[in-house]
C-alpha positions as CSV (number, residue, x, y, z in Angstrom):
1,X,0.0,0.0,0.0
2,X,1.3,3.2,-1.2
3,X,0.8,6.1,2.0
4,X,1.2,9.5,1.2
5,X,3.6,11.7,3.2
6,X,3.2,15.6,4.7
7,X,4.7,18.1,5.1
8,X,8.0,17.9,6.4
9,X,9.7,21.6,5.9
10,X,8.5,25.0,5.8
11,X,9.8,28.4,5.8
12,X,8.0,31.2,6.4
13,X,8.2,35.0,6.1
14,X,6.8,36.2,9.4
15,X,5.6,39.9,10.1
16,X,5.7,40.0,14.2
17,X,5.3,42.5,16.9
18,X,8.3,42.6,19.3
19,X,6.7,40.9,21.6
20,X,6.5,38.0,22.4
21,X,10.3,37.4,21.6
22,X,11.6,34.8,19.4
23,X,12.3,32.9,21.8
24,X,8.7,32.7,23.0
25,X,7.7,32.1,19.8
26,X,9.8,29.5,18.6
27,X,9.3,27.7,22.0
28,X,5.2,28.2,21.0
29,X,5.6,26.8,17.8
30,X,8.8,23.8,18.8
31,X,5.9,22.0,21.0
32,X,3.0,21.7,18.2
33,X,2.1,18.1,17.0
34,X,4.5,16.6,14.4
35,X,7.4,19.4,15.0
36,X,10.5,18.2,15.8
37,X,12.5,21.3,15.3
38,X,12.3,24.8,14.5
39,X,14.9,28.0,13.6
40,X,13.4,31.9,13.6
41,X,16.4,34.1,11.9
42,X,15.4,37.7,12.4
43,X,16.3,39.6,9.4
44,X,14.5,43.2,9.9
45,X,13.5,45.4,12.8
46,X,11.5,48.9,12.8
47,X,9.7,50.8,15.0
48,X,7.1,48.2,15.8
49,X,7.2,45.0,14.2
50,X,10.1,42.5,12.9
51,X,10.8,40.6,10.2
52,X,11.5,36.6,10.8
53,X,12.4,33.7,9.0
54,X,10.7,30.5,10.6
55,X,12.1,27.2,9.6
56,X,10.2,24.5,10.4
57,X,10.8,20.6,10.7
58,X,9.0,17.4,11.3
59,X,6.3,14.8,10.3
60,X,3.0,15.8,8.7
61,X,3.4,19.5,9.7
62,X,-0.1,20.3,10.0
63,X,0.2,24.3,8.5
64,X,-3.1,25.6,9.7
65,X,-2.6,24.5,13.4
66,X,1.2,26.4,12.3
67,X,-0.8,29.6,11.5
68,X,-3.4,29.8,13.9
69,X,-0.1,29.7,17.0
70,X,1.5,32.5,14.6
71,X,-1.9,34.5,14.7
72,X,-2.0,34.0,17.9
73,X,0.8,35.1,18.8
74,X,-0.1,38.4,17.3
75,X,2.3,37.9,14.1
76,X,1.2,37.7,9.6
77,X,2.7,35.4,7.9
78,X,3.8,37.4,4.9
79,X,4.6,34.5,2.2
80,X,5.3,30.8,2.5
81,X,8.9,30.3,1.1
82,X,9.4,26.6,1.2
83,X,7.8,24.0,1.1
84,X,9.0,19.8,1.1
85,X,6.6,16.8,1.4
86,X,7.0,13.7,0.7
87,X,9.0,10.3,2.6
88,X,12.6,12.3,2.5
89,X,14.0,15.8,2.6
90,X,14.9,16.6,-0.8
91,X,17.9,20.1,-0.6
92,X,17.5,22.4,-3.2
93,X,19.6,22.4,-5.6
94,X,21.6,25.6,-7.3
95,X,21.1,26.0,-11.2
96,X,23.1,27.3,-13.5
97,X,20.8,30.6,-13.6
98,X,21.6,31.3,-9.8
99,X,25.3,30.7,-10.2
């Protein structure tokens, strides 16, 4: 029997305020179903809000239950950058255009 696999990576673009922290927020998200591990880069900070990267890993990431913790924690997620499903983790690979 063939079983289909979930997700098992994403990375999001994240618009937060400044609080909770990051590291709030990546404990909030580390201890959802099916995670196993996640890394928040923060690339941008104004006034108000910051800009994250949230990298996300595990088994059958559920992305809804993902979002409605990120809502809830008062942050947008801006764009979903990356996605892998399937029985392995497949790395990108560089073309010759992005050389």
């Amino acid at each position: 029997m063939n079983q289909l696999a979930g997700i098992r990576r994403m990375v999001l673009d994240v618009l937060k305020p400044h609080h909770p922290s990051i590291v709030e927020f990546s404990k909030k998200l580390s201890v959802l179903p099916g995670v196993s591990g996640v890394n928040l880069s923060l690339y941008e900070v104004d006034q108000q809000t910051e800009t994250i990267k949230i990298t996300i890993e595990g088994d059958d990431l559920d992305y809804e239950e993902i979002k409605q913790s990120i809502d809830d924690l008062g942050a947008v997620i801006h764009s979903i950058d990356e996605i892998v499903a399937g029985h392995k983790l497949v790395e990108e690979v560089e073309t010759l255009q992005e050389r």
